[in-house]
C-alpha positions as a LaTeX table, in Angstrom:
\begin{tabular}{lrrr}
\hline
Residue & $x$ (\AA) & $y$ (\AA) & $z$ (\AA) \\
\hline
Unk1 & $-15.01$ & $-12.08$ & 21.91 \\
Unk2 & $-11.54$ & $-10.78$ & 21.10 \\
Unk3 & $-9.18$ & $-13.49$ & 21.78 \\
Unk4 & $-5.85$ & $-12.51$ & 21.85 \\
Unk5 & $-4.24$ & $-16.37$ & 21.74 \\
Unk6 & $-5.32$ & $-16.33$ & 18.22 \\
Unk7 & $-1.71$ & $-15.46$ & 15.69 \\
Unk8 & $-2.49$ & $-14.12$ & 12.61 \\
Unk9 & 0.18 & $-14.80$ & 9.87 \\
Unk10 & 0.57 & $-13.63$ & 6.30 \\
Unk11 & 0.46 & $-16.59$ & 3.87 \\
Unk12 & $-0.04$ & $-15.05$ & 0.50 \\
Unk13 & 1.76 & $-12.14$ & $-1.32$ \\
Unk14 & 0.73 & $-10.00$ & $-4.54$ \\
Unk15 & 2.44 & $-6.90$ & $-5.52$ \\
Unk16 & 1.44 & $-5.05$ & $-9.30$ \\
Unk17 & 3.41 & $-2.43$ & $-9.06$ \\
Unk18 & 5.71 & 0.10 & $-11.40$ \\
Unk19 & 8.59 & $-1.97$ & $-10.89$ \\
Unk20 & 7.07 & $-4.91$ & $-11.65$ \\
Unk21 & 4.39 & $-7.01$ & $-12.51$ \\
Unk22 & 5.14 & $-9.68$ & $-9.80$ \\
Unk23 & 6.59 & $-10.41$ & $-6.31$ \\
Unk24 & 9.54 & $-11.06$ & $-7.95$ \\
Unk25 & 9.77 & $-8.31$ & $-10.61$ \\
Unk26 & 9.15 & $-5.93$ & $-7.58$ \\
Unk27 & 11.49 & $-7.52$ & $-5.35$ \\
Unk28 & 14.43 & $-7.34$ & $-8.05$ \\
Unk29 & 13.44 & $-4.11$ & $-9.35$ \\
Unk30 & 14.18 & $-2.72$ & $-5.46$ \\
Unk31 & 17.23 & $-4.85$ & $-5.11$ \\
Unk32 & 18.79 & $-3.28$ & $-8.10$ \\
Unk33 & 17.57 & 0.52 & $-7.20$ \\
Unk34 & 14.84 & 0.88 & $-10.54$ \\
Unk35 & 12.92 & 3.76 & $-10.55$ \\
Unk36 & 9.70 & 3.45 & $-12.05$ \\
Unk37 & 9.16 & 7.15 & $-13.26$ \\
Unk38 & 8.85 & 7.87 & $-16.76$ \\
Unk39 & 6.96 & 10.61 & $-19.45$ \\
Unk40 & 3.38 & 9.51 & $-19.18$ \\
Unk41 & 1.88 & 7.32 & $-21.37$ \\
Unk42 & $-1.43$ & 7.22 & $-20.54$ \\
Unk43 & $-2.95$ & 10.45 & $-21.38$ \\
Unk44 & $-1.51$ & 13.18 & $-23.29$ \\
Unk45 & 0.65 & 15.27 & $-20.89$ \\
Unk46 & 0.49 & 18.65 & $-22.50$ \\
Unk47 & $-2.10$ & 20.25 & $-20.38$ \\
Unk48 & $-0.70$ & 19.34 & $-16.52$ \\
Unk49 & 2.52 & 20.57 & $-14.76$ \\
Unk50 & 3.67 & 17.43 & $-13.66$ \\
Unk51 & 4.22 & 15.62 & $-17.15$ \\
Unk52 & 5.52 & 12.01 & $-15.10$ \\
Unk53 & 4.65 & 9.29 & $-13.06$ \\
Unk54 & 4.96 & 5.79 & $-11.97$ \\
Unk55 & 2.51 & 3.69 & $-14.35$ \\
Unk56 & 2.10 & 0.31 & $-14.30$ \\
Unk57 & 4.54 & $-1.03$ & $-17.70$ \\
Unk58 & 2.68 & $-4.19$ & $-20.02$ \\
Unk59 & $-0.67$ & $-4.65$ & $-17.56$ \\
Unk60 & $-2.94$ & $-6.64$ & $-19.55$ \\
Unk61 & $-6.28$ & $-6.99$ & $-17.57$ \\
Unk62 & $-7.43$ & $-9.87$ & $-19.99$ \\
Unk63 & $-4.19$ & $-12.18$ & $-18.47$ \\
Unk64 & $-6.09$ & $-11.88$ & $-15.24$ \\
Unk65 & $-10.08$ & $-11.72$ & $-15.97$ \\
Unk66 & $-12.44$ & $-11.84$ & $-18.89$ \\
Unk67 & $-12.24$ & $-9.90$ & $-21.35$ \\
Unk68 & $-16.56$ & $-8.56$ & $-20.63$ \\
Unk69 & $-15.59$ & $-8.58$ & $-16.87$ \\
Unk70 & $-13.00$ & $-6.09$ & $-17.64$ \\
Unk71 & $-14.88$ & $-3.81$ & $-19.72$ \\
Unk72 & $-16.82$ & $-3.08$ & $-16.67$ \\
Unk73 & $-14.48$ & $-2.49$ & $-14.23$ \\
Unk74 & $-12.68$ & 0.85 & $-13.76$ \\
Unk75 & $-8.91$ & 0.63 & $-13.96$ \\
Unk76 & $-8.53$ & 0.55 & $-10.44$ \\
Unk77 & $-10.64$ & $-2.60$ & $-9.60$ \\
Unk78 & $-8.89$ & $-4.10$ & $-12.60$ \\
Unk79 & $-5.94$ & $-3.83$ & $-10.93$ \\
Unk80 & $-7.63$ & $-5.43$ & $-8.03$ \\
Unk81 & $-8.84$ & $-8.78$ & $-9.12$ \\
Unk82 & $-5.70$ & $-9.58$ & $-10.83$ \\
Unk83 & $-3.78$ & $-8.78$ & $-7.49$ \\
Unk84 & $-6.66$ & $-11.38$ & $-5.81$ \\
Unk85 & $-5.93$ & $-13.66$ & $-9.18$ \\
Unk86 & $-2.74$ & $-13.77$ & $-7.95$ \\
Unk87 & $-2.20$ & $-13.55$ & $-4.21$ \\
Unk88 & $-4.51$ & $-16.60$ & $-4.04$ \\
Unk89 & $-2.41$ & $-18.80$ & $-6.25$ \\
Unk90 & 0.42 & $-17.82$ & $-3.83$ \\
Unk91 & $-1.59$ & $-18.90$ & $-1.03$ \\
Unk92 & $-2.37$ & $-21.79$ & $-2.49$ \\
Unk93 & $-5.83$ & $-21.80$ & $-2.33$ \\
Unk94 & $-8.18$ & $-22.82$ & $-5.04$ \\
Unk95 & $-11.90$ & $-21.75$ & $-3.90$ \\
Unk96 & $-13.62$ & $-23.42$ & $-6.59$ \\
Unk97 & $-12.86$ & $-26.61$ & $-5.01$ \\
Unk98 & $-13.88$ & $-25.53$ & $-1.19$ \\
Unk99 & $-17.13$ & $-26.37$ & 0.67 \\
Unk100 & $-19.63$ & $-23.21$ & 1.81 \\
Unk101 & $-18.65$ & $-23.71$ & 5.10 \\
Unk102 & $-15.05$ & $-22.59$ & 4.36 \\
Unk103 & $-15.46$ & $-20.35$ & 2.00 \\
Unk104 & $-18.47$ & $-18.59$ & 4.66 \\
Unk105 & $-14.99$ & $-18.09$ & 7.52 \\
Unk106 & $-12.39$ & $-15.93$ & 4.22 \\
Unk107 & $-13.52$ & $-12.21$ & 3.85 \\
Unk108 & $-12.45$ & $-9.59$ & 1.66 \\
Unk109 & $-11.35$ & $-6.35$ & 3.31 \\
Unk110 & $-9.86$ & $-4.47$ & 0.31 \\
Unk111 & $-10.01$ & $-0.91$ & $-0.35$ \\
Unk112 & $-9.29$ & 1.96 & $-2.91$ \\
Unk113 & $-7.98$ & 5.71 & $-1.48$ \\
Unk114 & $-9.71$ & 7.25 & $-4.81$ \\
Unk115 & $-12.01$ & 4.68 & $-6.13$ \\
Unk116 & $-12.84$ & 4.95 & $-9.85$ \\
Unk117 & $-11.55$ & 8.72 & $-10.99$ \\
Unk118 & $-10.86$ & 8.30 & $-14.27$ \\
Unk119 & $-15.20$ & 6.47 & $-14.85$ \\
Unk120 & $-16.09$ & 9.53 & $-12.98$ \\
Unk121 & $-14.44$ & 11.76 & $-15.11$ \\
Unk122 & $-15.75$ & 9.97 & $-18.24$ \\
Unk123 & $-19.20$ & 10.01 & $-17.21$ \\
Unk124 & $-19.34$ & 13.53 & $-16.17$ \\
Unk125 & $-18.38$ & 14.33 & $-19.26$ \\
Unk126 & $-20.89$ & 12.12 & $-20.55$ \\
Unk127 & $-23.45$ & 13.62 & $-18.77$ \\
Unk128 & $-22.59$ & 16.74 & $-19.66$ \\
Unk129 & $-22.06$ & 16.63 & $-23.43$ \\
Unk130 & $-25.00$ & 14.03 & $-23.82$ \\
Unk131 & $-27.24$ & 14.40 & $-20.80$ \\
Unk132 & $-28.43$ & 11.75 & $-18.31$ \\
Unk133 & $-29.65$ & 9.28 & $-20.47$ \\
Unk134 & $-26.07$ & 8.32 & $-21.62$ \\
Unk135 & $-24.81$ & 7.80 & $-18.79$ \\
Unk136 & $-23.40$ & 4.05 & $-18.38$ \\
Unk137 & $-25.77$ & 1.47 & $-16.02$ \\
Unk138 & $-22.07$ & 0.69 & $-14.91$ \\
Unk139 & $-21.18$ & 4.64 & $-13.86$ \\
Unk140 & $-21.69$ & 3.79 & $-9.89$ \\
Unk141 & $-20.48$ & 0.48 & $-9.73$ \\
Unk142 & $-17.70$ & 1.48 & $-11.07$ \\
Unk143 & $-16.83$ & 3.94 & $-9.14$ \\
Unk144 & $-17.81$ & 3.51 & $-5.64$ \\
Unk145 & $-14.00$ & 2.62 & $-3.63$ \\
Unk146 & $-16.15$ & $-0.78$ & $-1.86$ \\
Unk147 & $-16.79$ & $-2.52$ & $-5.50$ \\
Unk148 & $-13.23$ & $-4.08$ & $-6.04$ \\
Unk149 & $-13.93$ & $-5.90$ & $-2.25$ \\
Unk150 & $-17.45$ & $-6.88$ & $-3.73$ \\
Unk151 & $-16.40$ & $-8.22$ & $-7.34$ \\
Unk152 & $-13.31$ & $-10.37$ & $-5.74$ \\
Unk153 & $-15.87$ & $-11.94$ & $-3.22$ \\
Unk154 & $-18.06$ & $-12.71$ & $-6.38$ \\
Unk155 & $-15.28$ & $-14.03$ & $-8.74$ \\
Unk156 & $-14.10$ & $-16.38$ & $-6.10$ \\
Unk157 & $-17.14$ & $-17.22$ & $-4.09$ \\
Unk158 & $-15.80$ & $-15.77$ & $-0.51$ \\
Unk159 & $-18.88$ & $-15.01$ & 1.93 \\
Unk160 & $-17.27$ & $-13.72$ & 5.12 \\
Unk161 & $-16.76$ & $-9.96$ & 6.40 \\
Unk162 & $-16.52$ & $-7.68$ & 3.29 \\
Unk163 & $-15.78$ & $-4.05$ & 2.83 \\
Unk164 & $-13.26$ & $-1.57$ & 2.41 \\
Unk165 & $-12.12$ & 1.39 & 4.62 \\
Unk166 & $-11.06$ & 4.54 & 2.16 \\
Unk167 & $-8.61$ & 6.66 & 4.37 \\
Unk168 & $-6.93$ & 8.28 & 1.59 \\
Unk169 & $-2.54$ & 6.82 & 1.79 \\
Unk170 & $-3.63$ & 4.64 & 4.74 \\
Unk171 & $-6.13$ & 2.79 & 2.81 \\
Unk172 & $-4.60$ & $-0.19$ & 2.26 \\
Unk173 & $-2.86$ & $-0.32$ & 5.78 \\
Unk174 & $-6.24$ & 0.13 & 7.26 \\
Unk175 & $-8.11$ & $-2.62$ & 5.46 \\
Unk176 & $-4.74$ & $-5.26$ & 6.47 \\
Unk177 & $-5.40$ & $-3.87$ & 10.09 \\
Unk178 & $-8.93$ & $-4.56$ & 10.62 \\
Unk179 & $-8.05$ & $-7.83$ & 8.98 \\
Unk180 & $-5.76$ & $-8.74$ & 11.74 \\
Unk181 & $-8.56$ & $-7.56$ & 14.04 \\
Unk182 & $-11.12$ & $-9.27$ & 12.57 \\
Unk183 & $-9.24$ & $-12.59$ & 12.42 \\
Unk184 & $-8.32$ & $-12.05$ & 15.96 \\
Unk185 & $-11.77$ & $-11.48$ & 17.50 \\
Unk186 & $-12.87$ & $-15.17$ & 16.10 \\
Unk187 & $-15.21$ & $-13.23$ & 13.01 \\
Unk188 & $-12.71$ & $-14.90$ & 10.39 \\
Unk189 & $-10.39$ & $-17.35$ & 9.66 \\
Unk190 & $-8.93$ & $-15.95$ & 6.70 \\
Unk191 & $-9.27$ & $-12.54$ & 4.95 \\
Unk192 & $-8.13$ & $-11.84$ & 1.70 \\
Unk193 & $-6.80$ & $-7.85$ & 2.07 \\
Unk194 & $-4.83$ & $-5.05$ & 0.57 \\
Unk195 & $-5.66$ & $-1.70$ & $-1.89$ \\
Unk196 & $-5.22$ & $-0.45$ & $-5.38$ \\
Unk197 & $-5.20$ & 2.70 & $-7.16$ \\
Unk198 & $-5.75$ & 3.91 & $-11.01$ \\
Unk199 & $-5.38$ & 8.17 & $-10.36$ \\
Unk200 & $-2.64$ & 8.94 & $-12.84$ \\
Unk201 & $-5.18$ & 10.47 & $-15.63$ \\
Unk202 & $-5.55$ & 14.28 & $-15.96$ \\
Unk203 & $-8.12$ & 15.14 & $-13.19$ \\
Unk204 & $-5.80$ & 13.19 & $-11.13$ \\
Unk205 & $-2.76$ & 14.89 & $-11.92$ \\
Unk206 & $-4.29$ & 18.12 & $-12.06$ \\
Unk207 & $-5.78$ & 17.58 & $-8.81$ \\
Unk208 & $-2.55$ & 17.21 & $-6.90$ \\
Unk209 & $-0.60$ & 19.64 & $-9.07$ \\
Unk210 & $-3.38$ & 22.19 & $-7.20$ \\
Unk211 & $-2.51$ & 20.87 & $-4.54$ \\
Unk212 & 1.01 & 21.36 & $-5.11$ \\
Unk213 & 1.79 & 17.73 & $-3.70$ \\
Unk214 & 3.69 & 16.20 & $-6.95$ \\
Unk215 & 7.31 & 16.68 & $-7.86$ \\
Unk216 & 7.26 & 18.91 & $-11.17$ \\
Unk217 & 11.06 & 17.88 & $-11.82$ \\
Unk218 & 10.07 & 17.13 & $-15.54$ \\
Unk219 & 13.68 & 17.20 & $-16.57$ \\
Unk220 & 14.57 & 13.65 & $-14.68$ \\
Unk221 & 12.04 & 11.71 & $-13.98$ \\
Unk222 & 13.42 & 8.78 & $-12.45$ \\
Unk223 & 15.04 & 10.86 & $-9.94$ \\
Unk224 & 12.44 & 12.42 & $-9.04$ \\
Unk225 & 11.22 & 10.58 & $-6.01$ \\
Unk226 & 13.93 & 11.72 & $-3.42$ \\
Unk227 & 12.52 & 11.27 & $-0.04$ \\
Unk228 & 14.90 & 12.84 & 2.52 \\
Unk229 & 16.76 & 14.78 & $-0.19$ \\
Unk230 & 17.22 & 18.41 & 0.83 \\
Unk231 & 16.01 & 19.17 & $-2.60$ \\
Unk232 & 12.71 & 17.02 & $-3.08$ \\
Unk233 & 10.00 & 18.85 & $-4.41$ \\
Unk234 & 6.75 & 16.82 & $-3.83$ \\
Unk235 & 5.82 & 13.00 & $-4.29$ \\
Unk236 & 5.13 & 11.44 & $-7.52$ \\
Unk237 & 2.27 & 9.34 & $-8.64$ \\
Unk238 & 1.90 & 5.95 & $-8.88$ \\
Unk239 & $-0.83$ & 3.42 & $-9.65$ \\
Unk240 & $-1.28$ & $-0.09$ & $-9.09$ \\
Unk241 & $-2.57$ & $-2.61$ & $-6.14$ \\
Unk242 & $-1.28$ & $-5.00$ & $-3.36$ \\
Unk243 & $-2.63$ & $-8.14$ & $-2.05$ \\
Unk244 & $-1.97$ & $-10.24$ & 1.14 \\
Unk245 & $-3.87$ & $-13.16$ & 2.50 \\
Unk246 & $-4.18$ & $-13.41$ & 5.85 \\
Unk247 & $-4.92$ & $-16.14$ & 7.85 \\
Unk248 & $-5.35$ & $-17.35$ & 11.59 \\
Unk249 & $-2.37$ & $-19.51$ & 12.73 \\
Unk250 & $-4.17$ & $-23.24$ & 13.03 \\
Unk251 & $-6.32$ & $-22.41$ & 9.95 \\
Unk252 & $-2.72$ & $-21.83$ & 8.18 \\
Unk253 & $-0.94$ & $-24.79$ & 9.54 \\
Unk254 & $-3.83$ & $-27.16$ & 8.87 \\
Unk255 & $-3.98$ & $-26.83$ & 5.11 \\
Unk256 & 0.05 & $-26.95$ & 5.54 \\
Unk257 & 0.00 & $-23.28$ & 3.92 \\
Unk258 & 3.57 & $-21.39$ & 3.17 \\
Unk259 & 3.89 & $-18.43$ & 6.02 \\
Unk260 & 5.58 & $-15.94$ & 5.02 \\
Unk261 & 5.50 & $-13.58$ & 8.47 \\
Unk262 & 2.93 & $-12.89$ & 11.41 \\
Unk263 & 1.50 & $-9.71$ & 11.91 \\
Unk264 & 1.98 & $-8.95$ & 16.18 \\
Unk265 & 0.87 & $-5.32$ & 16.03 \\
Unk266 & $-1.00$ & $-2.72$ & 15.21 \\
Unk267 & $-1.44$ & 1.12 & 15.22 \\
Unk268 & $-3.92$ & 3.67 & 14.47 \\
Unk269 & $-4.31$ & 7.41 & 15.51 \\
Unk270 & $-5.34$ & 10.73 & 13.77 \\
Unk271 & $-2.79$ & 14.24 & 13.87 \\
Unk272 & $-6.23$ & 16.38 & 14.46 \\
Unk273 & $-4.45$ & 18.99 & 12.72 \\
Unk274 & $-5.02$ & 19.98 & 8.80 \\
Unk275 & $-6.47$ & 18.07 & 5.88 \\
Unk276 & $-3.13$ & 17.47 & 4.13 \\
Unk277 & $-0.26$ & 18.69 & 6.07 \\
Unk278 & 1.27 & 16.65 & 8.96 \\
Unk279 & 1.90 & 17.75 & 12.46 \\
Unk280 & 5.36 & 19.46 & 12.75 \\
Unk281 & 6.49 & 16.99 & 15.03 \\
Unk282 & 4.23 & 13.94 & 14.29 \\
Unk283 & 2.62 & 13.91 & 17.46 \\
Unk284 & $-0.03$ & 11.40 & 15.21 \\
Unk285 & 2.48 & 8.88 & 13.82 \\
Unk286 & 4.30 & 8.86 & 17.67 \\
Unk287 & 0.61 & 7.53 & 18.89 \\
Unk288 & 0.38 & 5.29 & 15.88 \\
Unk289 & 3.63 & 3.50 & 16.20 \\
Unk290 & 3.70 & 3.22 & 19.99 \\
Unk291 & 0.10 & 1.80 & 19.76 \\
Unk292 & 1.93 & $-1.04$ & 17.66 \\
Unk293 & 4.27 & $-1.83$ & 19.77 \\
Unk294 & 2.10 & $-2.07$ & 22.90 \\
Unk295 & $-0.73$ & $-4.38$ & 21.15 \\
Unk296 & 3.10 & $-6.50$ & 20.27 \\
Unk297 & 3.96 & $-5.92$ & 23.60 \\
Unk298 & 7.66 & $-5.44$ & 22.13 \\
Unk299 & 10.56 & $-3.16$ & 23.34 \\
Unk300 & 11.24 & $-0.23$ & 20.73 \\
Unk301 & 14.55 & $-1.66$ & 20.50 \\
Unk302 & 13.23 & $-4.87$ & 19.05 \\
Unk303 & 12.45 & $-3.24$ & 15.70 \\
Unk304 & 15.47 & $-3.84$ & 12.93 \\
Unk305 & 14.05 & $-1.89$ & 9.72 \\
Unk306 & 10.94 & 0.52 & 9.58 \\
Unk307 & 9.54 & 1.25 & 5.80 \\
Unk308 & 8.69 & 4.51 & 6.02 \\
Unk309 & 5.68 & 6.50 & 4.38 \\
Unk310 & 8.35 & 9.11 & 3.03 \\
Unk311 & 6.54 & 9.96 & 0.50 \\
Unk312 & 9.48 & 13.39 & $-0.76$ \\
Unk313 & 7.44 & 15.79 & 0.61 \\
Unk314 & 9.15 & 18.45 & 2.07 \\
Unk315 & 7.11 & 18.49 & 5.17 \\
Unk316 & 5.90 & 14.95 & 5.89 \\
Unk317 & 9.68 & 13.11 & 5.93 \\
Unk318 & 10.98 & 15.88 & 8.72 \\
Unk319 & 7.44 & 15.29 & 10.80 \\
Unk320 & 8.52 & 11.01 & 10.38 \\
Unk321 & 11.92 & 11.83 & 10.85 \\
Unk322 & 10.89 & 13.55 & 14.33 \\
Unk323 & 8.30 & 11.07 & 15.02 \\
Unk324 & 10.69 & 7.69 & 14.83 \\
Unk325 & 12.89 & 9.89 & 16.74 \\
Unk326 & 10.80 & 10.53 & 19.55 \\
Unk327 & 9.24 & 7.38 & 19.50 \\
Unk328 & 12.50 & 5.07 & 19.28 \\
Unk329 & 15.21 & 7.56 & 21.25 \\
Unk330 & 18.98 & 6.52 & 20.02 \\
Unk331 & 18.18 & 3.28 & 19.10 \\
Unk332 & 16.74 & 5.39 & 16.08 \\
Unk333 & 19.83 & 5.93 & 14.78 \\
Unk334 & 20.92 & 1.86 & 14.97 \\
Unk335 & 17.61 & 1.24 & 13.01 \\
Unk336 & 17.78 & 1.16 & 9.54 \\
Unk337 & 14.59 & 2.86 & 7.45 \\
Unk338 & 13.67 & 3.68 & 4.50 \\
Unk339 & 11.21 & 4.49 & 1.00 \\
Unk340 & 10.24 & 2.39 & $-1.10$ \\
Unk341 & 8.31 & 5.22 & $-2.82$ \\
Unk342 & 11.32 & 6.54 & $-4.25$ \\
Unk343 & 11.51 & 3.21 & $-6.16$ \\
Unk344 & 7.48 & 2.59 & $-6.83$ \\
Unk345 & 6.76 & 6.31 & $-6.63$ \\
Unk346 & 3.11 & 6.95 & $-4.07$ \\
Unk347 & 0.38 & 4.37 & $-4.87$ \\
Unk348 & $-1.75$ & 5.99 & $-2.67$ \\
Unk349 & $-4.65$ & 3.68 & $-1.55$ \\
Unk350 & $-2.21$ & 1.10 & $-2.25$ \\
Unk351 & 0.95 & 2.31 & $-0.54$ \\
Unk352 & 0.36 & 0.29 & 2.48 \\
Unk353 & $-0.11$ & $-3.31$ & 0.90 \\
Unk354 & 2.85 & $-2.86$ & $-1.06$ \\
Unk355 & 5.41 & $-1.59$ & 1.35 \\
Unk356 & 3.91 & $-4.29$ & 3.58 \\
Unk357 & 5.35 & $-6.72$ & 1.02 \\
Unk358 & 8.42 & $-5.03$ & 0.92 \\
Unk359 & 8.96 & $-5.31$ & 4.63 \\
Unk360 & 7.98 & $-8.83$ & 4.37 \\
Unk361 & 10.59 & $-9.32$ & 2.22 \\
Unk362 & 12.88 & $-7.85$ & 3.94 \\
Unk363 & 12.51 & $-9.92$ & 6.42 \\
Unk364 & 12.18 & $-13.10$ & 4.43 \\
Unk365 & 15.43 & $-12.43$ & 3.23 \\
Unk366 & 17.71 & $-10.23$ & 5.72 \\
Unk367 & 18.23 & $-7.52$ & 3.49 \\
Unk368 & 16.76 & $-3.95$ & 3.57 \\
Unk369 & 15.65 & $-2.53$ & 0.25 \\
Unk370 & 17.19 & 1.68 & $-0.39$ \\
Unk371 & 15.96 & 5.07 & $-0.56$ \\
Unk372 & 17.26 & 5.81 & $-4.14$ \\
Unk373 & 18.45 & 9.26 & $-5.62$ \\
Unk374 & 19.97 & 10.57 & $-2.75$ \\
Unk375 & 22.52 & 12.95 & $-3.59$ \\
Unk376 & 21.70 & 16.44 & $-1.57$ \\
Unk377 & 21.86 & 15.75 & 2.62 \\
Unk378 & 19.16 & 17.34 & 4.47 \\
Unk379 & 20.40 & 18.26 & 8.41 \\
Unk380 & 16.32 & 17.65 & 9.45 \\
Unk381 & 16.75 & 14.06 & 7.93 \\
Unk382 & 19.47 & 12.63 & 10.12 \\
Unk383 & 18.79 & 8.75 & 10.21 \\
Unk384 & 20.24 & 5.86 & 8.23 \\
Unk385 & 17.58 & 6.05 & 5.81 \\
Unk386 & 19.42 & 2.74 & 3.51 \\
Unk387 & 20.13 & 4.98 & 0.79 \\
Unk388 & 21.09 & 4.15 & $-2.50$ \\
Unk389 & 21.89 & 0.66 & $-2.25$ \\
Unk390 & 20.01 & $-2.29$ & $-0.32$ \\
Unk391 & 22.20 & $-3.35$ & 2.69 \\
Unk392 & 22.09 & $-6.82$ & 4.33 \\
Unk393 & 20.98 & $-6.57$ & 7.88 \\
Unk394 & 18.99 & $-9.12$ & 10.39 \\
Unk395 & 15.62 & $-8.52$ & 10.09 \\
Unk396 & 13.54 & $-10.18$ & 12.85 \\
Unk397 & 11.17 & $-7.54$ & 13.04 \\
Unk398 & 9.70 & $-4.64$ & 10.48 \\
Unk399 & 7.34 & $-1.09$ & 10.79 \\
Unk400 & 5.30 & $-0.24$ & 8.10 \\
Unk401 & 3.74 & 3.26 & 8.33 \\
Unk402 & 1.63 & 4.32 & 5.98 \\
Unk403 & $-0.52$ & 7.86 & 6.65 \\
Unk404 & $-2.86$ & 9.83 & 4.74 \\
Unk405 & $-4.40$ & 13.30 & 3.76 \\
Unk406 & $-6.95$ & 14.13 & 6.72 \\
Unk407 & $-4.54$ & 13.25 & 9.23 \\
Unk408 & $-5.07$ & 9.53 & 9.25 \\
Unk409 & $-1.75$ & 7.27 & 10.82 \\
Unk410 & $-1.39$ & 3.61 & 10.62 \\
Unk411 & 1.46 & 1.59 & 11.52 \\
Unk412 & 1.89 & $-2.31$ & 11.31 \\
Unk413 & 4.56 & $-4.59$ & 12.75 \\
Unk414 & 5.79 & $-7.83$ & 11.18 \\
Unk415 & 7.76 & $-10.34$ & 12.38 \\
Unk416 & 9.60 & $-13.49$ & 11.11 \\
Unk417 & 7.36 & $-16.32$ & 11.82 \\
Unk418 & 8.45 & $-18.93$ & 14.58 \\
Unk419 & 6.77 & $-21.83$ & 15.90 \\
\hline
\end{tabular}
């Protein structure tokens, strides 16, 4: 039975990111305005229009895992466990050393937008050049999005709800939400949660090139990400994962865990309207936010700082712009927002989780991170979207939004934790 007496706080943070490695790499990195756009290093660039992106700098999977556990894992789950690795450490939780009984009430709700691209690719390939025999025992598990929830609830022994939701750039916000719900309804006491993403290869790139989603400023890279520029020119790729452990209140207190906020709300709607452009006005992210602040049951004017999804497309920050608009009246203008992507660049499935973190930050510390490389005002983008530099500001309550291709809007609010 849902009960609705039952808090849910955030006691664990992990963030592997393009502007750092850590929670406080990342945290720095936004504080000082670092873009993490660059040539790419991965692949050679020659063949795709879009020769950048925002890749993760000195990952080494083998700091997190075995060496034989990571040669059969795709990038993207890689990325995964070490963001478990180290979200529970932050949690303080060591699961060797709990009984059955506790480890049967954590879950893992974790989730990928893509899933394994770059094994598909490969094995395709394989497959093709080779035929069917070649093919890798590993090719499926590998790939499917679900397998980075399954392998962290092997490598650490946790037995309760786990699964992933895949809803493209609202992946990760998605699998934190039905956490919250979860925990709430009395399924779980804890759930390990969050998303990752390993797309920046060439089918990747090409894919959204097609699409003609990605910047193709080649020339400057790290100013490429400009949401609410007049002059963006599409989003750029990034890769990585983020973690948060989530845990019912009395479960948190009674193991005298760290809290770092409580989730009080959540929002979910769809724009029923085309597979990767938003609705003009953002008739979907209105329903999602004001969904989250009725499950709070908070006043619009109670929000300080909202971290957008502005992702520097040219059509998805006007739609947000008019959403928060319609959704917050003039106290719009008295909020501050703004992108972390133009920092991080668009982790996709992993968006979510780590602009999550970065409103939990802001929040843990009173200060609201920018929108970098800003130079060009756009008259549709008319709010105080924080840019360039971080400003100080009381933040007693954050918005994440995080939506995806298909139409898919999610919106979580965060609060600083009282007794």
């Amino acid at each position: 039975m849902f009960q609705q007496n039952r808090r849910v706080v955030v006691t664990g943070i992990a963030a592997l990111t393009p502007i750092g490695l850590t929670v406080e790499e990342f945290w720095n990195s936004m504080m000082n305005g670092v873009s993490g756009a660059a040539p790419i290093k991965s692949f050679d660039n020659s063949r795709v229009e879009t020769k950048f992106a925002c890749e993760l700098k000195g990952f080494d999977a083998t700091n997190y895992m075995e060496k034989k556990t990571a040669r059969r894992l795709d990038l993207y789950s890689q990325y995964a466990l070490a963001s478990a690795s180290m979200v529970l450490k932050d949690a303080g939780l060591d699961t060797s050393t709990m009984s059955d009984e506790s480890r049967e009430r954590i879950g893992v709700i974790y989730g990928s937008g893509i899933g394994g691209i770059q094994t598909f690719y490969d094995q395709a390939m394989t497959n093709h050049n080779n035929g069917p025999t070649r093919v890798s025992p590993f090719f499926i598990p590998m790939l499917i999005p679900d397998i980075a929830a399954g392998q962290i609830s092997i490598q650490y022994g946790l037995r309760g709800p786990n699964y992933c939701i895949v809803s493209a750039c609202a992946t990760a916000n998605n699998n934190i939400i039905d956490s919250y719900l979860i925990i709430k309804q009395g399924l779980a006491d804890a759930i390990l949660s969050g998303g990752s993403e390993a797309s920046i290869c060439e089918i990747g790139m090409a894919g959204f090139n097609s699409a003609r989603a990605l910047s193709t400023r080649n020339d400057s890279p790290e100013t490429a990400s400009r949401p609410f520029d007049l002059t963006r020119d599409g989003f750029v790729m990034g890769e990585g994962a983020g973690a948060i452990f989530i845990e019912e209140l009395e479960h948190a207190k009674n193991r005298g865990a760290n809290i770092y906020a409580e989730i009080i709300g959540v929002g979910l709607s769809a724009d029923a309207y085309h597979i990767t452009a938003p609705e003009p006005e953002g008739k979907g992210a209105r329903l999602a936010m004001q969904m989250a602040l009725k499950t709070a049951n908070i006043k619009a004017t109670d929000v300080d700082y909202i971290n957008m999804h502005g992702t520097s497309t040219g059509l998805g920050d006007i739609a947000e712009t008019r959403s928060i608009k319609n959704v917050f009246g003039e106290h719009a203008y008295k909020l501050n927002v703004s992108s972390t992507k133009s920092m991080t660049g668009h982790l996709l499935g992993a968006a979510g989780a780590v602009e999550a973190i970065a409103s939990i930050l802001a929040i843990q510390n009173d200060i609201v991170p920018p929108t970098i490389n800003f130079s060009t005002p756009d008259p549709e983008c008319d709010l105080n979207y924080t840019f360039n530099k971080p400003q100080q500001k009381k933040v007693e309550i954050a918005m994440s939004n995080a939506f995806g291709f298909g139409g898919h809007n999610t919106t979580l609010l965060l609060k600083k934790f009282e007794e």
